[in-house]
C-alpha positions as a Markdown table, in Angstrom:
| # | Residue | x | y | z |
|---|---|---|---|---|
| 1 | Unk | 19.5 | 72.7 | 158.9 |
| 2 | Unk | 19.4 | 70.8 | 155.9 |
| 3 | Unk | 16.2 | 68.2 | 155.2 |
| 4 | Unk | 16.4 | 64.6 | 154.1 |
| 5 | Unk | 13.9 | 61.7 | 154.1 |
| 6 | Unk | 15.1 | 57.8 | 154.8 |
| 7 | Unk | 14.9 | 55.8 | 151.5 |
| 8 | Unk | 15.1 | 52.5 | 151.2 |
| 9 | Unk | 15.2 | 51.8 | 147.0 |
| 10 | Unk | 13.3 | 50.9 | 144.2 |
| 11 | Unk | 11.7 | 48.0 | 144.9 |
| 12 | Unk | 12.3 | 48.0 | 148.8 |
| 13 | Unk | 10.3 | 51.1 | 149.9 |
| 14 | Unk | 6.3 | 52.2 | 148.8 |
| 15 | Unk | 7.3 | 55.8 | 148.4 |
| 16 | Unk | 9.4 | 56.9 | 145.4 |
| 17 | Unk | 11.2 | 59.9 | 145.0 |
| 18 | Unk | 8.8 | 61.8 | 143.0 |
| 19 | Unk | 6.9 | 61.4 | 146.7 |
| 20 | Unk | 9.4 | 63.0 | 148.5 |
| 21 | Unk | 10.5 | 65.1 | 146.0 |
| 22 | Unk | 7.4 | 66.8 | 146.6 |
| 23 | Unk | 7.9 | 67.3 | 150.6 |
| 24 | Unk | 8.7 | 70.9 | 151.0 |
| 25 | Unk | 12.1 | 71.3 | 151.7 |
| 26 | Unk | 13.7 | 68.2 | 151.4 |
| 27 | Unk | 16.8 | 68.9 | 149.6 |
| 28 | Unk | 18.1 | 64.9 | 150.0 |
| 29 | Unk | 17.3 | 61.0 | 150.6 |
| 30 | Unk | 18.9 | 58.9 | 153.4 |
| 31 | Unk | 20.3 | 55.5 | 151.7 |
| 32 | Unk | 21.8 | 52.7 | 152.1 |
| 33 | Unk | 22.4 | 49.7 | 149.8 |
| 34 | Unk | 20.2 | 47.2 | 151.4 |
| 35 | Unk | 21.0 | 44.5 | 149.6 |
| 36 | Unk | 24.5 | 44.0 | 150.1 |
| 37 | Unk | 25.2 | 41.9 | 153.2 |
| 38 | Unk | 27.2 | 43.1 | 156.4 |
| 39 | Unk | 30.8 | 43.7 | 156.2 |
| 40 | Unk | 31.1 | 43.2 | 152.0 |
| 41 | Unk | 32.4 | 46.3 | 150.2 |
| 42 | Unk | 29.7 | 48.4 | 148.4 |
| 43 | Unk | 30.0 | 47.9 | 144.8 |
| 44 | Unk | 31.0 | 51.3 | 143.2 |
| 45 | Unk | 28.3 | 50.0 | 140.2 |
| 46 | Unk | 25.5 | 49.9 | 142.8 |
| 47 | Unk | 26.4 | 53.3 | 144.8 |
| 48 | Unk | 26.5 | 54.9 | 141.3 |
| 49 | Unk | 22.9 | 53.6 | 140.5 |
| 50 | Unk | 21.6 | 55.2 | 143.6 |
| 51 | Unk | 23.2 | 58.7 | 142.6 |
| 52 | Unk | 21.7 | 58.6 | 139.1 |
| 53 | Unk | 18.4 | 57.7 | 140.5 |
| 54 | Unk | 18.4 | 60.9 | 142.6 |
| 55 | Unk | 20.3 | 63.0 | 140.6 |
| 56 | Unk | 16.9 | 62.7 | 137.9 |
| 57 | Unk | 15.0 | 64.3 | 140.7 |
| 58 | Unk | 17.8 | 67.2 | 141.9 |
| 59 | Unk | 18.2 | 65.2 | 145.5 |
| 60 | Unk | 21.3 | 65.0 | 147.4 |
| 61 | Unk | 22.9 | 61.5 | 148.3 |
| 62 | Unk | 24.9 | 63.1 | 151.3 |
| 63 | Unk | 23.6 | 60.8 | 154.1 |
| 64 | Unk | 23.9 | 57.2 | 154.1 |
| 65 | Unk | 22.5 | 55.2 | 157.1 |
| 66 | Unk | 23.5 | 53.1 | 157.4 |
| 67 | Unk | 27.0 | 51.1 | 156.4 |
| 68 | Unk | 26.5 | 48.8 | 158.9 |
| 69 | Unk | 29.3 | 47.2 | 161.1 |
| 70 | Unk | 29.9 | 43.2 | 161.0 |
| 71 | Unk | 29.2 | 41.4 | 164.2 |
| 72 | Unk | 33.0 | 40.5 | 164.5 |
| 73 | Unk | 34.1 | 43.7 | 164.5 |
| 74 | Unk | 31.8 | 44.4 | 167.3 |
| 75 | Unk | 33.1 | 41.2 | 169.1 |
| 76 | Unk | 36.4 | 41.9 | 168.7 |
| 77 | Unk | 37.2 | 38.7 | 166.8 |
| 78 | Unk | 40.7 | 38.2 | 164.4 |
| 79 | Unk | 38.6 | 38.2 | 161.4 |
| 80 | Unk | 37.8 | 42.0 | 161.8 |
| 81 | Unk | 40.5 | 43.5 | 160.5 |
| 82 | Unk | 39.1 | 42.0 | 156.9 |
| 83 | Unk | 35.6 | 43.7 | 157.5 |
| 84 | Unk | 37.2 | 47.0 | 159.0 |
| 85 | Unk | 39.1 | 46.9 | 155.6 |
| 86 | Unk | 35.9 | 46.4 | 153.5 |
| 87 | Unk | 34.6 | 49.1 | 155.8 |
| 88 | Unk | 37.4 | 51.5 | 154.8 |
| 89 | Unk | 37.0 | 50.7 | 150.9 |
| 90 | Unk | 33.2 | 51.6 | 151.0 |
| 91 | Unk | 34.2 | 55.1 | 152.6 |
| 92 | Unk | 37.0 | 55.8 | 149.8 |
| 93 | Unk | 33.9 | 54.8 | 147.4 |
| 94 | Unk | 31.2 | 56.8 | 148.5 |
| 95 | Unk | 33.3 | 60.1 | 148.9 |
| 96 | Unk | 34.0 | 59.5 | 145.6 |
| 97 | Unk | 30.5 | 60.5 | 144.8 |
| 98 | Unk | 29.9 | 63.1 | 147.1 |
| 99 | Unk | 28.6 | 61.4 | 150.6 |
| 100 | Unk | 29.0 | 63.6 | 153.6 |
| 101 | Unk | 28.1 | 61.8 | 156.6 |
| 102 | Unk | 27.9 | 58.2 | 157.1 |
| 103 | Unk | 25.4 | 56.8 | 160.3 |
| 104 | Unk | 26.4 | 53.8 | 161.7 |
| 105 | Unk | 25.1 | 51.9 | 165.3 |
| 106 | Unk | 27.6 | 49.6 | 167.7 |
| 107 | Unk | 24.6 | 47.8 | 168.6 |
| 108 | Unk | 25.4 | 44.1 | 169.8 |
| 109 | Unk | 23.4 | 41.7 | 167.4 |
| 110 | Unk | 19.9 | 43.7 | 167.2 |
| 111 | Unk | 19.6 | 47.2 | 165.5 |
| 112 | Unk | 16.6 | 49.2 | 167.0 |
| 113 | Unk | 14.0 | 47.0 | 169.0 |
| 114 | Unk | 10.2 | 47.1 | 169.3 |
| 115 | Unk | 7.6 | 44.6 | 171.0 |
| 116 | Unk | 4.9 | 45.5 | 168.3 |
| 117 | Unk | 5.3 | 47.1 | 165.0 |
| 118 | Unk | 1.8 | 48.1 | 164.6 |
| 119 | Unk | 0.1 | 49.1 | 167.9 |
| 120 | Unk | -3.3 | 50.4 | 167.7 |
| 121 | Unk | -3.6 | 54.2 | 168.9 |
| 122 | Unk | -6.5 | 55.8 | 169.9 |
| 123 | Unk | -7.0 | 57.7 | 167.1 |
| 124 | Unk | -6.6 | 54.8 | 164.5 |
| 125 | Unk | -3.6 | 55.0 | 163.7 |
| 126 | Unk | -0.8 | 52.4 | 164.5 |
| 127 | Unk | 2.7 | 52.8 | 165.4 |
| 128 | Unk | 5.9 | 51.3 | 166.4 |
| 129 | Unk | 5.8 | 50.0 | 170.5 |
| 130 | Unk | 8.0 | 48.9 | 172.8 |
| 131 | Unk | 6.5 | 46.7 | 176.1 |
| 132 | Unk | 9.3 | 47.2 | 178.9 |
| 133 | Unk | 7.7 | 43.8 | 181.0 |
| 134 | Unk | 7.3 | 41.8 | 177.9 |
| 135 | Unk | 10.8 | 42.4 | 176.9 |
| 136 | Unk | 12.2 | 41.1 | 180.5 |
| 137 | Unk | 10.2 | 37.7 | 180.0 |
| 138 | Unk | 10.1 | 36.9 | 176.5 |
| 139 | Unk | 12.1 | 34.7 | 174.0 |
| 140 | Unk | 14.6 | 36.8 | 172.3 |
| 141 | Unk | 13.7 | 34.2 | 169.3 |
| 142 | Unk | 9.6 | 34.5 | 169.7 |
| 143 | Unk | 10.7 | 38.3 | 168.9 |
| 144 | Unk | 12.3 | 37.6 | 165.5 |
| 145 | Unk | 10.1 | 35.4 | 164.5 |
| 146 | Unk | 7.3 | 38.1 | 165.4 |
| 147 | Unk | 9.1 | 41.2 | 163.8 |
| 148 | Unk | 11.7 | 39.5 | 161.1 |
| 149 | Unk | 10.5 | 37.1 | 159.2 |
| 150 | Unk | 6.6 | 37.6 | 158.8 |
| 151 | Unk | 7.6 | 40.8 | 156.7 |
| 152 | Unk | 7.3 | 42.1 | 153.0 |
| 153 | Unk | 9.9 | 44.5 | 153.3 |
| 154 | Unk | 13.2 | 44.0 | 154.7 |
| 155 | Unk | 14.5 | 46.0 | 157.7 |
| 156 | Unk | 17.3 | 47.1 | 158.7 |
| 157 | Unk | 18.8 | 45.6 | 161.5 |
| 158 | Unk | 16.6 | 42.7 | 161.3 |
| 159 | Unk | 17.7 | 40.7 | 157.6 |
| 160 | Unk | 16.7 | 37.6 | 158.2 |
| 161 | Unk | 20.4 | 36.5 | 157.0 |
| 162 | Unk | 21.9 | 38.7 | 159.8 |
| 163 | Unk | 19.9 | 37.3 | 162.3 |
| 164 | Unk | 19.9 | 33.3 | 161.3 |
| 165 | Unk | 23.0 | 32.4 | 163.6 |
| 166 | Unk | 21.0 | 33.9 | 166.7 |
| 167 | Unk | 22.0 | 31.4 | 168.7 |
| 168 | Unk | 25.6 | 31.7 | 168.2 |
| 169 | Unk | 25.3 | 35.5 | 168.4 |
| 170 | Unk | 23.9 | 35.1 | 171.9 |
| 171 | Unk | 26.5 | 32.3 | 172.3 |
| 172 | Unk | 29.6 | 34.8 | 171.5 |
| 173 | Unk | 28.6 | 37.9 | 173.1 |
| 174 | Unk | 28.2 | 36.3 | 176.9 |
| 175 | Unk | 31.5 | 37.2 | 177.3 |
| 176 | Unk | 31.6 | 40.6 | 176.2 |
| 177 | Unk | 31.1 | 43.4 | 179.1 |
| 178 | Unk | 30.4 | 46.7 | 177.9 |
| 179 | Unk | 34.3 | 47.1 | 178.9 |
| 180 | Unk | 35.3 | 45.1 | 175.9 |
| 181 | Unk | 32.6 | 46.4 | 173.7 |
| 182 | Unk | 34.2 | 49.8 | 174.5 |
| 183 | Unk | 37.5 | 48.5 | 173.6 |
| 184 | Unk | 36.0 | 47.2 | 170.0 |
| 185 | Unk | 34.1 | 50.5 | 169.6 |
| 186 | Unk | 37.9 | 52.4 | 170.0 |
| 187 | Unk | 39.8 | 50.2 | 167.7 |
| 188 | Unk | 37.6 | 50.4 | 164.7 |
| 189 | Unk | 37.4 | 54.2 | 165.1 |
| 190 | Unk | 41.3 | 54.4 | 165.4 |
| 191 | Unk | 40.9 | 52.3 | 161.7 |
| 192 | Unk | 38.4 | 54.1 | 160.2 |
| 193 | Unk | 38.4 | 58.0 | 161.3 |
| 194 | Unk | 41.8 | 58.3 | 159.7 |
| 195 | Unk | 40.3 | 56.9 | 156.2 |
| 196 | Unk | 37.2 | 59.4 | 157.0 |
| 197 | Unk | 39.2 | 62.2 | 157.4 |
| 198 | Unk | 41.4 | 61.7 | 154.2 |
| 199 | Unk | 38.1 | 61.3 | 152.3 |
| 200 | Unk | 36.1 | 63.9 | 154.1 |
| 201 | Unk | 33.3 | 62.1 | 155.7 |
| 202 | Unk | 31.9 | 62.3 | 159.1 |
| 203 | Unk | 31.5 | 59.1 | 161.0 |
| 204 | Unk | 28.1 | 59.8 | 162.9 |
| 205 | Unk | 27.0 | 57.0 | 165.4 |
| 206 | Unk | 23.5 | 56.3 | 166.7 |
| 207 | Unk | 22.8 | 55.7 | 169.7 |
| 208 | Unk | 21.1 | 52.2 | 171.3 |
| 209 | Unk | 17.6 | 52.4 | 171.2 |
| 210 | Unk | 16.5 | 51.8 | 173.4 |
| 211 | Unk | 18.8 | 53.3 | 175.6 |
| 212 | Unk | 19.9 | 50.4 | 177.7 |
| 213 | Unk | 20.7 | 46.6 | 177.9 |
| 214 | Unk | 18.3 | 44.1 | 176.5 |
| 215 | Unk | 18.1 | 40.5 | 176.9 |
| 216 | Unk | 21.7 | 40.6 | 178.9 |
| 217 | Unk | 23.4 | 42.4 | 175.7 |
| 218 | Unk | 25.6 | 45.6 | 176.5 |
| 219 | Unk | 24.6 | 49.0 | 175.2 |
| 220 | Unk | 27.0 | 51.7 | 175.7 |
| 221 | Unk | 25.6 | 54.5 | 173.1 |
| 222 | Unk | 23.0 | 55.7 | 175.6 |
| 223 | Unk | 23.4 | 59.0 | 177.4 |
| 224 | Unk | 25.4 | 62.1 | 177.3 |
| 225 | Unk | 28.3 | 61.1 | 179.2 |
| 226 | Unk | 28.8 | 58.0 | 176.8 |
| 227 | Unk | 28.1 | 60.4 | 173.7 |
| 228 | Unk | 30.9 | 62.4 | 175.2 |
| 229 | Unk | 33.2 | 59.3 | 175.9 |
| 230 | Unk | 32.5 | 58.3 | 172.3 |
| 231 | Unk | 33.9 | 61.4 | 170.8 |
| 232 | Unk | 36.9 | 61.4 | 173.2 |
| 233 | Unk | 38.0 | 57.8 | 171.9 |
| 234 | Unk | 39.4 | 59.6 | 168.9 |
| 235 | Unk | 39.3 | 63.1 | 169.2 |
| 236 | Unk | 38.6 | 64.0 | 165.8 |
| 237 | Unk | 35.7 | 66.7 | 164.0 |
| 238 | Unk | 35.2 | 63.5 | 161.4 |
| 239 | Unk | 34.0 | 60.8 | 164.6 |
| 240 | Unk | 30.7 | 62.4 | 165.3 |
| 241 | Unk | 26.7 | 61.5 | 166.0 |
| 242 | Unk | 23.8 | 61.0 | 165.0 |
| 243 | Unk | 21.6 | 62.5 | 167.9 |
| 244 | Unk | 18.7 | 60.9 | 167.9 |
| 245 | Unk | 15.8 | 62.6 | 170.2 |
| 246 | Unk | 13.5 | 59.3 | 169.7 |
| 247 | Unk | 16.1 | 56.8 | 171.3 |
| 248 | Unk | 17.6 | 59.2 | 173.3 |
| 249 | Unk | 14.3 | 60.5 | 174.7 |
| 250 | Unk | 13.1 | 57.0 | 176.1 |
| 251 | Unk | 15.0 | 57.7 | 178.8 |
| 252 | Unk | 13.3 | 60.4 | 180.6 |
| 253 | Unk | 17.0 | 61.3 | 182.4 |
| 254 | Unk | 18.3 | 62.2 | 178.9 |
| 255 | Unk | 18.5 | 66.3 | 178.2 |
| 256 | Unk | 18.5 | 66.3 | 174.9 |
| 257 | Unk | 18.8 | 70.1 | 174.3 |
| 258 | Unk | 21.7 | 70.0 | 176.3 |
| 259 | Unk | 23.2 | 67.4 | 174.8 |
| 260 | Unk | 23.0 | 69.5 | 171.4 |
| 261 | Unk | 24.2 | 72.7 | 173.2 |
| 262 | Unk | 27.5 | 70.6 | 174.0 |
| 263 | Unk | 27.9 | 68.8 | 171.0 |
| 264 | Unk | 26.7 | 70.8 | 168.3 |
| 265 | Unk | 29.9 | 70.7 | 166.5 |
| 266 | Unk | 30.1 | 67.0 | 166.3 |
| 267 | Unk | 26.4 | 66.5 | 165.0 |
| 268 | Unk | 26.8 | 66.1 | 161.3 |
| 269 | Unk | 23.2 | 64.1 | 161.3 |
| 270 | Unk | 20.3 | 63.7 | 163.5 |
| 271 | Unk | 17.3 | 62.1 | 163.9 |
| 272 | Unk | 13.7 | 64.1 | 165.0 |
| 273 | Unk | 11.5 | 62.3 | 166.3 |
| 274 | Unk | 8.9 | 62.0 | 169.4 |
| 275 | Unk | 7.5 | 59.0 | 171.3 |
| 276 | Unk | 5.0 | 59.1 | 174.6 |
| 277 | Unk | 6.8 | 57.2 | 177.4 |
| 278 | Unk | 4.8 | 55.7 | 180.3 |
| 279 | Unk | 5.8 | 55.2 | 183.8 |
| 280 | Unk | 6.4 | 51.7 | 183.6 |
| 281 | Unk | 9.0 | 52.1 | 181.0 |
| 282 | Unk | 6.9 | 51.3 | 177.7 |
| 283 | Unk | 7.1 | 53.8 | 174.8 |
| 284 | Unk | 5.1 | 54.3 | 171.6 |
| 285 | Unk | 6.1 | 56.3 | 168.4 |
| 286 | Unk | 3.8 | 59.3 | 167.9 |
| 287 | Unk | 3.2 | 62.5 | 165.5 |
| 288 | Unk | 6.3 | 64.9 | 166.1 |
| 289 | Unk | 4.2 | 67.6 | 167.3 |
| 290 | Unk | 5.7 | 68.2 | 170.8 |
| 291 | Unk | 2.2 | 67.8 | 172.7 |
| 292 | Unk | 2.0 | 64.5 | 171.9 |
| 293 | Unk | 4.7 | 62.8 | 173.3 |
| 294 | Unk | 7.3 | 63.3 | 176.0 |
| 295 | Unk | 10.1 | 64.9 | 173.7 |
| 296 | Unk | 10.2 | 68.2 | 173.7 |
| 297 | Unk | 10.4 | 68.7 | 169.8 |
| 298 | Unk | 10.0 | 72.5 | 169.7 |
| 299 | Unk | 12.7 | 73.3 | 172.4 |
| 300 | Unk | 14.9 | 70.5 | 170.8 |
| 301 | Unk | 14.4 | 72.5 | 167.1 |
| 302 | Unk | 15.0 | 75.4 | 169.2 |
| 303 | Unk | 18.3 | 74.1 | 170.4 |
| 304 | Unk | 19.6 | 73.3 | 167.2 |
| 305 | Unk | 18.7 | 76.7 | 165.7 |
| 306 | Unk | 20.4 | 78.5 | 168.8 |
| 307 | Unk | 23.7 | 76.5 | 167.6 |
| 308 | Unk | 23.4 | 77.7 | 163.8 |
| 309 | Unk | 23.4 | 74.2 | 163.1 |
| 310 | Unk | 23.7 | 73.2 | 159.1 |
| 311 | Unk | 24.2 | 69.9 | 159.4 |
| 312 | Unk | 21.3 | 67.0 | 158.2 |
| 313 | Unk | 18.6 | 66.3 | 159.5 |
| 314 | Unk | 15.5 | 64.1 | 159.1 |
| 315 | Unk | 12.2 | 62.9 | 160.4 |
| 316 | Unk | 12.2 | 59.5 | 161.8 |
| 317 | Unk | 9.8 | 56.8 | 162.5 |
| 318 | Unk | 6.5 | 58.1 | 161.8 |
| 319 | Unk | 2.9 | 56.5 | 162.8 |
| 320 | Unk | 1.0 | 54.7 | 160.0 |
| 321 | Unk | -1.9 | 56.9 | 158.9 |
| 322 | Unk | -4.6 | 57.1 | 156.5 |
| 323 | Unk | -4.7 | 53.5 | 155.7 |
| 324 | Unk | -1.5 | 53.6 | 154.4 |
| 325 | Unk | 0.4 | 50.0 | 153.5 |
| 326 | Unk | 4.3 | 50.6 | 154.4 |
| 327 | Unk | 7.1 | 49.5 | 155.9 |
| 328 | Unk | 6.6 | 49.8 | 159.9 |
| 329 | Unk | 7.5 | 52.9 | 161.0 |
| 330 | Unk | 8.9 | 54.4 | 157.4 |
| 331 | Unk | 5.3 | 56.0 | 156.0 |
| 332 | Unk | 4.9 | 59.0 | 153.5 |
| 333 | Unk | 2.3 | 60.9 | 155.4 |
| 334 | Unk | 3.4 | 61.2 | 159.1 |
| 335 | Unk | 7.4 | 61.9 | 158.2 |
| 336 | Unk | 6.3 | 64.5 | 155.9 |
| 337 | Unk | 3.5 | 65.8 | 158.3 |
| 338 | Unk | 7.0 | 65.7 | 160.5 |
| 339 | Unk | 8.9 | 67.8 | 158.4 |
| 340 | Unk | 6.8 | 69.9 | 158.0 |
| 341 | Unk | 6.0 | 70.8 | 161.7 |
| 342 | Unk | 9.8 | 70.9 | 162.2 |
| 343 | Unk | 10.1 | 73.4 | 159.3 |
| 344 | Unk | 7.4 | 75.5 | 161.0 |
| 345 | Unk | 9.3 | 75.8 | 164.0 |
| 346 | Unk | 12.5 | 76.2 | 162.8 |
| 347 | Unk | 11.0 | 79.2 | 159.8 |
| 348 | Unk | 8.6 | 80.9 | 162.8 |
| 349 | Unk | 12.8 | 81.4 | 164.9 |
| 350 | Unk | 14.1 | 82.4 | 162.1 |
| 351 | Unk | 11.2 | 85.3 | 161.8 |
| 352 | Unk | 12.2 | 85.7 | 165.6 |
| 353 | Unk | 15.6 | 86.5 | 165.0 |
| 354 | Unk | 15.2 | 88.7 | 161.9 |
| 355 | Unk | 12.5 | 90.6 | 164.1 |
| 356 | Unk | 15.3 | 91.3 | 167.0 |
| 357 | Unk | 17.7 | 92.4 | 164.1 |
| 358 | Unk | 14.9 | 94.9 | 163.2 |
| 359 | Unk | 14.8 | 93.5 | 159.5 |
């Protein structure tokens, strides 16, 4: 497997590369230009910038995660054959300087979801927490107001901009079943995978997280039947996913080592990470180390080894530890606490295997 670490730009994130230039390794960031807004082409000045920021510290700029897809592709609307175009331009431009995979989510309106970003654990630490009964009865709006615009650093899936015509949003999507979403999903993969192919990119989507329907929104990215689905829409090597054990895993119903035995070859990116679910349907993001939450991390490592896998990888959200000031969820300290108990794991079945082999 191959190690990156989510970046989010000079300027936009507390850690720099020297920081995770440091993390044993980590060969690459995870990128995305933040500041360009939904569905506009990525300037090729701007993408270039980000290589020659990480070429100074020998890092890869494989991954980007995430291009994100306009809302009216996603609703189906006329105008989406302009963004799917824009969409199509920004691939041709970032193969052009080397990007391998690109993650993406078919999320209606919101991008990932949390109740609190900075729940307090018993151990001091905070992390990222979602309240299943405060979900059901509270104002989609309270939420934004909570989590989007009270923020230093901008996040993804929550840009103040993107989420300004809420109303509307909510408005437009009340007649879209998860039918029609299905049907949106298939035509902008019959538009794009071609393009992907051509430039020799995966497509890699991430599933909903969480795994279901929120505030009456459809969610079709949630278990191993739709991951399989997903892939037959257009049955290409190049329309892949980002398996991500953290949304996967807060449903208890998802087997995520089995979901990598079956689709190892169309993984070109995942996402590690663990959270503790409780039975009344809440989860809270916790250290990767398997013990502490109710993902499996070793057995899913273990999976991915038993594959040969070589595609990317990364640790995702991470507690907030140490007293350290960061974006919620996007830390130094516990991702690269993460990668290194992932590397551990991953080096002691390697040892395994070289031990059968009598080497």
């Amino acid at each position: 497997m191959r190690m990156g670490f989510r970046w989010f730009g000079e300027g936009n994130d507390t850690i720099s590369l020297q920081d995770i230039k440091q993390i044993p390794g980590t060969e690459g960031i995870v990128w995305a230009l933040h500041d360009i807004p939904v569905g506009e082409e990525w300037p090729m000045e701007k993408i270039l910038e980000v290589k020659e920021q990480a070429d100074k510290f020998n890092l890869n700029i494989d991954v980007v995660e995430s291009v994100n897809i306009h809302e009216d592709i996603k609703l189906g609307l006329p105008t989406r054959d302009r963004y799917i175009q824009n969409y199509n331009t920004t691939i041709e431009r970032l193969a052009a300087v080397g990007v391998k995979v690109i993650c993406y989510n078919f999320m209606p309106i919101f991008d990932w979801f949390r109740v609190d970003l900075y729940k307090p654990l018993s151990d001091g630490s905070t992390a990222l927490f979602y309240e299943h009964a405060k979900v059901k009865d509270i104002d989609p709006f309270e939420l934004v107001n909570q989590n989007a615009n009270n923020l230093e650093y901008k996040m993804p899936g929550w840009e103040p901009e993107r989420l300004k015509d809420l109303s509307n949003l909510f408005e437009a999507y009340k007649n879209v079943s998860e039918e029609k979403l299905w049907n949106n999903l298939a035509y902008f993969l019959e538009s794009v995978i071609p393009v992907a192919e051509k430039h020799d990119i995966k497509m890699a989507i991430h599933p909903d997280d969480p795994p279901w329907s929120i505030f009456g929104l459809p969610r079709i990215i949630t278990n191993k039947e739709n991951i399989r689905k997903h892939l037959n829409l257009v049955d290409s090597p190049y329309n892949g996913v980002t398996l991500c054990s953290g949304s996967l895993g807060a449903n208890p119903s998802n087997n995520i080592p089995e979901m990598i035995r079956e689709f190892a070859d169309r993984i070109p990116f995942a996402h590690i990470r663990n959270i503790k679910v409780f039975e009344n349907g809440d989860f809270v993001e916790t250290s990767h180390r398997s013990c502490d939450g109710s993902v499996d991390i070793n057995e899913i490592v273990k999976a991915y080894h038993e594959v040969g896998y070589t595609g990317y990888v990364r640790p995702d959200h991470g507690r907030h530890i140490w007293g350290e000031k960061c974006r919620p969820g996007y830390g130094l300290y516990d991702r690269a606490l993460g990668i290194m108990y992932l590397w551990g794991i991953w080096d002691t079945l390697e040892r395994m295997k070289e031990s059968a082999y009598g080497n």
